[in-house]
N, C-alpha and C positions, 0 to 999 in steps of 0.2 A: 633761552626760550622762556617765555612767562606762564607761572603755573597757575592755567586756570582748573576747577575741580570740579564751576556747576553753569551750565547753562540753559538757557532756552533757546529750541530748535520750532519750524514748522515744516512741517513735510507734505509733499502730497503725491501721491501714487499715481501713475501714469494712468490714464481715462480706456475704457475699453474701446476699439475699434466700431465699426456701425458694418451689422449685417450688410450684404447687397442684393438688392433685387433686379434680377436680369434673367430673361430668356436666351435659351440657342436660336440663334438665327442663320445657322450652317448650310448650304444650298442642298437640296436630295434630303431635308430634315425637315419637313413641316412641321412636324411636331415633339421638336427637340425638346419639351420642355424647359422647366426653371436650371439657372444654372450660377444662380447668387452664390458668394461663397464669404465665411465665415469672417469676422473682424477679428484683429488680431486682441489678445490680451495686453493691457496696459501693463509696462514695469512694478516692480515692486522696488519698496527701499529699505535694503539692508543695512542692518550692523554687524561687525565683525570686529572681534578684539583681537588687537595688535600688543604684544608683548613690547613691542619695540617701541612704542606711545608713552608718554607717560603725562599727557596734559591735554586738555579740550579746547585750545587754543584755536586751533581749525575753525570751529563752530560759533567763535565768540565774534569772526570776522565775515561767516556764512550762516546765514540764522535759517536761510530759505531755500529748501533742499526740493526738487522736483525731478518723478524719474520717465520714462518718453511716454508717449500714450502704442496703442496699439492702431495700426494702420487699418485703414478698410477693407472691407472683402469686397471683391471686385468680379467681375461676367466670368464666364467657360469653369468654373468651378475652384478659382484662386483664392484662399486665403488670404486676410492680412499679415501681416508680421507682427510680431509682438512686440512689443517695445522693451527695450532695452534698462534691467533693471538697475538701480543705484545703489552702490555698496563701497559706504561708509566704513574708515578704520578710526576704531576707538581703541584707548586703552586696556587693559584687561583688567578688571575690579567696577566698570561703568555700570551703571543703575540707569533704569531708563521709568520716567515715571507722566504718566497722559497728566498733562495741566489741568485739562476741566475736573477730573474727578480724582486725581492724586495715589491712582489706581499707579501699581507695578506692574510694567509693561517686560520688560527684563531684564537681565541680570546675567552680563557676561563676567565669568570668571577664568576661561581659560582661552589660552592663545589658541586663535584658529574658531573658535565659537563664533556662532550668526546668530541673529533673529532678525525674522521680522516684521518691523514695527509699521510697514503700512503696506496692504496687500494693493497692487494693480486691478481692477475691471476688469470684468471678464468681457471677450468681444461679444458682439450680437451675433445671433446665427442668421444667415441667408436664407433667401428662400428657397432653395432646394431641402432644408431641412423640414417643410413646412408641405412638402406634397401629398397627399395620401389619393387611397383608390377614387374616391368620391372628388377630391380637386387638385388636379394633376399640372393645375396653373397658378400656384399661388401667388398674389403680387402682397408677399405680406414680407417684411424683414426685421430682426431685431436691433434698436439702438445697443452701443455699447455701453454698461454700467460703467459709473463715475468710479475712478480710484479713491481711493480713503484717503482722509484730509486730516493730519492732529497737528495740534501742538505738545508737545512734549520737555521733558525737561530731564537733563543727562546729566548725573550727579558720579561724581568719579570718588569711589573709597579704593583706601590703600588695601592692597592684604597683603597681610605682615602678620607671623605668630606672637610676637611680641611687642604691645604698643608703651612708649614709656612716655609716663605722664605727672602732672603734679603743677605746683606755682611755675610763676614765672621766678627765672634766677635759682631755678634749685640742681642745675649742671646737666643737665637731661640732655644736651647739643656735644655738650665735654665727654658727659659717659659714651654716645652711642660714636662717637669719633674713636675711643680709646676699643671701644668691645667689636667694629667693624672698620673698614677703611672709607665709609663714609667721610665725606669733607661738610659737615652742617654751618651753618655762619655761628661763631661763638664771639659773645660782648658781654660785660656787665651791663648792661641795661632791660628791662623789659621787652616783653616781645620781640626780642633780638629775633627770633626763629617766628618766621613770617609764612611760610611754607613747610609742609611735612619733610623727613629725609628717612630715606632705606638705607638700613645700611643690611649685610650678612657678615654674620657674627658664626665661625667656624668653631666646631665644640672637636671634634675630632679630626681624621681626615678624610673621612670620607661622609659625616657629620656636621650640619649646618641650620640654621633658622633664621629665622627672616626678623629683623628689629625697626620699629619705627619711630622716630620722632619725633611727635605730636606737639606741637607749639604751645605755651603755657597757659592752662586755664585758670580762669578766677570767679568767685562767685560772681552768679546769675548767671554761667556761660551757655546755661541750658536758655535761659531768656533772649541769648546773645551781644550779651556784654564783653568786651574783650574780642578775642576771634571767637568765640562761643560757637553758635551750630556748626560755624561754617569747617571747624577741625573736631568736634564729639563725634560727627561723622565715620569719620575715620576709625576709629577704637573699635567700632561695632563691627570690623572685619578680625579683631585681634580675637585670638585663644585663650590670651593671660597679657596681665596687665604690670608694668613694673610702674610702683610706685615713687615717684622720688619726694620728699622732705627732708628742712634741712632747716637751720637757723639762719637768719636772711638779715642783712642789712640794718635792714626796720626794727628788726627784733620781733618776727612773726611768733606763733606759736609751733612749730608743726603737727600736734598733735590735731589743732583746729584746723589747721590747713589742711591736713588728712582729711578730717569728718568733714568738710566744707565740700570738695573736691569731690568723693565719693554722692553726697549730697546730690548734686550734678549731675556726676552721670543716671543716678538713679530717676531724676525728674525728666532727663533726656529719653533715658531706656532700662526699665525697668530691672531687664536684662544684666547689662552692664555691673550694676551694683553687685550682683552675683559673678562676674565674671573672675577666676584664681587670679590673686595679687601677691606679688613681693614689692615687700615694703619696704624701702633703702633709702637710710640717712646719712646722704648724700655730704660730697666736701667735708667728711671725718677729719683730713688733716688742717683744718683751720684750727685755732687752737679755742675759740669760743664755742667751738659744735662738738669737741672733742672732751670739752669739760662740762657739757651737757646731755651727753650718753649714758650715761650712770642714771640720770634720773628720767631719763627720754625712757627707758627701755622698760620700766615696770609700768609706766602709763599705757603703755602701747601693750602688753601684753594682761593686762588687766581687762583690756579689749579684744585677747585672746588671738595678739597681733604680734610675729616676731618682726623685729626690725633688725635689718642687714646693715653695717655700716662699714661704705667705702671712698676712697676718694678715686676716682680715677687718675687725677692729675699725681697723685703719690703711686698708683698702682693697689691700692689696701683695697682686701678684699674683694677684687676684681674675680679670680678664678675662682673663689665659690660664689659668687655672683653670677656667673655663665654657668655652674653647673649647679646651681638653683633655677636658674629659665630652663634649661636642658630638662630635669628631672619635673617640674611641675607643667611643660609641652608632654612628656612621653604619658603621664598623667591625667592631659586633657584633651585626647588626639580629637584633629580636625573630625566634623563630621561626615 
C-alpha cells in the first residue's frame, strides 16, 4: 500500500430538507387546519480514526466527499428523514486543517475518536409550526438551510515517543530494525528511507515505547529541501528525540551536522529545538569513527552535550541506549 501522509479533500454536508405546507382535508373536518410537517436534517460528514489505517491513500483517489441531504416534510403531519451521515476512517495521529484559512479543524489521536468536520442543514419547519391564536392557516413554510461546504486538508503525523533523526547515511533505518522488529528498507545511499517506519522497542516485559524512523534531513529541510516539511512533521508528535551522527563517507563533520539539523527543526518549530535529545554517534564499529571519538566527545560536551556511542550492526552500546530513551520518556511523560 503506498504511504500517503497529506491530502486535499472537499466535503459537503448534506442540504437540509424544505418545510411543507399542507392543510387537512379529512371529510367531517372543515377546519382541520395546517398540517405541513418538518424537513428532514441533512447528513453530516465525519471522521473517525482507525488504528488499523496507517496511510490517506483512500482520499488521494476520492477528493470529493458528499453526505445525503434531508428529505421533505410532507401533508398529515410527516417529517422528512434525515439524511444519512458520511463517516470517514482515517488513521489515528490525522490533523484536519480548513484550506482557506489554515485554521485547525482537528486532531484525532486516539482509535474510536470522531469529529466533525462539516455539520448537515438543518430542515425547514412546516407550517403547522407557524400557527398561532390570531392565524390558525398559515401557508407559510421554511426552506431547508444549505449543509457546510470546505475544503480541507488531512495531514497524517506519526505518534511515536521516540523520533530518530539526523543526515542521511547515519544508520537510523539499521538502529530502529536492531532496537524493534521493524523491517525499514536499509542501503548505502541517500534517502534510502522514503517513508517513516514504527517500530516498538520492548524495555521490560510488560514495558514498551513507541520508536520512529524519520527519513534523513538536510539543511533547508525547514524550506523543503530534501524531504524537508513533508517528514519534520512527524517529530512534532515525538516526546524526545534520538539524535544520530556519525563520520560519513564525505567526510562530514558531525558536530556541524548536529548544529545544522537542530538548526531546522528550530526554523520548522520553535518547539522542537527544546525538545530532550540523545545524542549517538552512530556506526562506532567502523574503524575511522572509532578513532574519532576521543576527540568528537569534548566538542560535543563543551556544548554541554553527551554523546552515546553505538553500533548497532556490532550490538555496542545498544542496552544503554534503550535504557537511556526509557529513562529520559519516564522524564518527559506524555501530556
Amino acid at each position: 500500500m503506498k504511504f500517503i501522509d497529506e491530502v486535499s479533500i472537499r466535503v459537503k454536508a448534506g442540504d437540509g430538507g424544505n418545510g411543507c405546507c399542507a392543510f387537512r382535508r379529512e371529510k367531517y373536518r372543515p377546519r382541520g387546519g395546517p398540517s405541513g410537517g418538518n424537513g428532514g436534517n441533512g447528513g453530516d460528514v465525519v471522521l473517525e480514526a482507525d488504528e488499523g489505517l496507517s496511510t490517506l491513500q483512500e482520499f488521494a483517489y476520492k477528493p470529493r466527499i458528499k453526505a445525503e441531504k434531508g428529505r421533505h416534510g410532507s401533508g398529515n403531519d410527516r417529517d422528512g428523514r434525515a439524511g444519512n451521515p458520511v463517516v470517514l476512517r482515517v488513521p489515528v495521529g490525522t490533523v484536519v486543517f480548513d484550506s482557506s484559512t489554515d485554521e485547525q479543524v482537528a486532531d484525532l489521536r486516539l482509535h474510536g475518536e470522531k469529529a466533525v468536520i462539516a455539520e448537515g442543514g438543518r430542515g425547514g419547519r412546516g407550517n403547522m409550526h407557524f400557527a398561532t391564536a390570531t392565524n390558525r392557516a398559515p401557508n407559510t413554510a421554511e426552506e431547508g438551510e444549505p449543509g457546510e461546504e470546505k475544503d480541507l486538508r488531512l495531514e497524517l503525523r506519526l505518534l511515536a515517543d521516540i523520533g530518530v533523526i539526523g543526515m542521511p547515511n547515519t544508520g537510523k533505518s539499521t538502529l530502529v530494525s536492531v532496537l524493534s522488529a521493524a523491517k525499514p528498507r536499509i542501503a548505502d545511499y541517500a534517502f534510502t528511507t522514503l517513508v517513516p517506519t514504527l517500530g516498538i522497542v520492548k524495555v521490560e516485559q510488560y514495558q514498551s515505547f513507541v520508536i520512529a524512523d524519520v527519513p534523513g534531513l538536510i539543511p533547508g529541510a525547514s524550506d523543503g529541501a530534501g524531504l524537508g516539511i513533508r517528514f519534520l512533521k512527524h517529530v512534532q508528535r515525538t516526546r524526545a528525540l534520538c539524535h544520530l551522527v556519525t563520520i560519513t563517507h564525505e567526510g562530514g563533520d558531525p558536530v556541524e551536522d548536529f548544529l545544522s539539523i537542530n538548526s531546522e527543526l528550530k526554523k520548522f518549530d520553535p518547539d522542537l529545538a527544546q525538545r530532550p535529545q540523545i545524542v549517538v554517534l552512530s556506526q562506532i564499529d567502523r574503524p575511522e569513527v572509532e578513532q574519532q571519538f576521543d576527540e568528537l566527545r569534548p566538542r560535543f560536551e563543551k556544548a554541554g552535550i553527551e554523546i552515546l556511542p553505538v553500533s548497532a550492526v556490532a550490538g555496542i552500546g545498544i542496552e544503554d541506549l534503550v535504557f537511556r530513551l526509557w529513562k529520559c520518556l519516564e522524564e518527559n511523560p506524555d501530556d
